[in-house]
N, C-alpha and C positions, 0 to 999 in steps of 0.2 A: 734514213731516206726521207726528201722531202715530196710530196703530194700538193698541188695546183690545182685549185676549183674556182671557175670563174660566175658569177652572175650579179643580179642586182638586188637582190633580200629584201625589197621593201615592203614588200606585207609576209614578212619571217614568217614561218608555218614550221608543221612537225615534218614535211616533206624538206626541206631544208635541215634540221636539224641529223634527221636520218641518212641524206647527203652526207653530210661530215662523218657518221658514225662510220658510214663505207669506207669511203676516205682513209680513217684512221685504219683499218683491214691492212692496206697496201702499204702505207707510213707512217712514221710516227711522229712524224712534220707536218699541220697541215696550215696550208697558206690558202686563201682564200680572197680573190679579188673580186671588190665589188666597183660594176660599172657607175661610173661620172654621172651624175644626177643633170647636170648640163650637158653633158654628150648626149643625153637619151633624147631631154626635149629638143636639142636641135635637131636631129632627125628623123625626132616621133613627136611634132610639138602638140600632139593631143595626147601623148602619153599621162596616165594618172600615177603618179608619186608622191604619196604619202610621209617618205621623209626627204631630208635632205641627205645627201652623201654623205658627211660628218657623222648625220645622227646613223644614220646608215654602218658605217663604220664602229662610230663606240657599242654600238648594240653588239654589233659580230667580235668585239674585240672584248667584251665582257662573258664569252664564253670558254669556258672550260677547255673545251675540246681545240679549239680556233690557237693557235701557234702565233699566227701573224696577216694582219689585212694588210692591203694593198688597194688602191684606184688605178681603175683602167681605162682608158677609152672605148676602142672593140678588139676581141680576140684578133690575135693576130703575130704574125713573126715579130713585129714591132715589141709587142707589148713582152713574147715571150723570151727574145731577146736580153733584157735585162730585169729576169725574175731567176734565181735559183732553187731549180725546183730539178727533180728526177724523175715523176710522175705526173704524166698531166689526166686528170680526172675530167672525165666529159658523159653527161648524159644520153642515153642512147637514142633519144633522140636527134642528138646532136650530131647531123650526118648534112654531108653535101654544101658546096658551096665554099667559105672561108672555114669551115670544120675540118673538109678535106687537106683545103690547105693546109690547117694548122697542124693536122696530123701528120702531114707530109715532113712538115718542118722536123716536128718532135724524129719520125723516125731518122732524118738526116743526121741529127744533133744527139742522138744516143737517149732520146728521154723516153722513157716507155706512156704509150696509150692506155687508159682504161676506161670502159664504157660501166659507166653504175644507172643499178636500174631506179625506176620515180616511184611513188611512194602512189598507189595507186588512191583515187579518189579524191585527192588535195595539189590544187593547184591554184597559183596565184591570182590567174585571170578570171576564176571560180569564188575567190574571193572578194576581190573587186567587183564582181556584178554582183553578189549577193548582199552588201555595204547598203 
């Protein structure tokens, strides 16, 4: 079985890392898509990124547990269209809006949902203000 987790990893943490560990629970594939360092500024152009996509990339693709990275633009039927995955992994936060979409999609398409929980007291935008 393969397992899909989408986000941007640029200030990597142990909340991330723990991310994948769940991940692996469900599959023993994990694929891990990290969003376009230029998609973000275009429609966050005050967003702070620390790496570029590349470096973005080889860091997640130096891990043990990491299967295989991929770049995405934004979740979506588009993106999940041409990824083979059997599990899509989404944080429980992850609700409303193009989440519902995408879960829509997944249940049309035979891919199972799973909601994995956050690594409480580490988060990225916590780290960035404290920099």
């Amino acid at each position: 079985m393969k397992i899909l987790t989408f986000g941007v990893y640029d200030y990597f943490h142990l909340g991330h890392l723990r991310l994948f560990k769940q991940c692996k629970e469900y599959a023993d594939y994990l694929i891990v898509a990290v969003q376009d360092g230029d998609y973000i500024k275009k429609f966050k152009p005050d967003a702070q990124i620390l790496y570029t996509t590349e470096q973005r990339v080889e860091m997640l693709e130096a891990l043990r547990i990491v299967d295989k990275v991929l770049v995405y633009q934004t979740v979506g039927k588009d993106a999940l269209e041409h990824i083979d995955f059997d599990i899509l992994a989404l944080g429980e936060d992850h609700r409303g809006g193009r989440f519902d979409e995408v879960e829509k999609w997944c249940n049309e398409h035979n891919k199972q949902v799973v909601r994995l929980k956050r690594t409480p007291g580490i988060c990225s935008s916590d780290i960035k203000k404290n920099l």
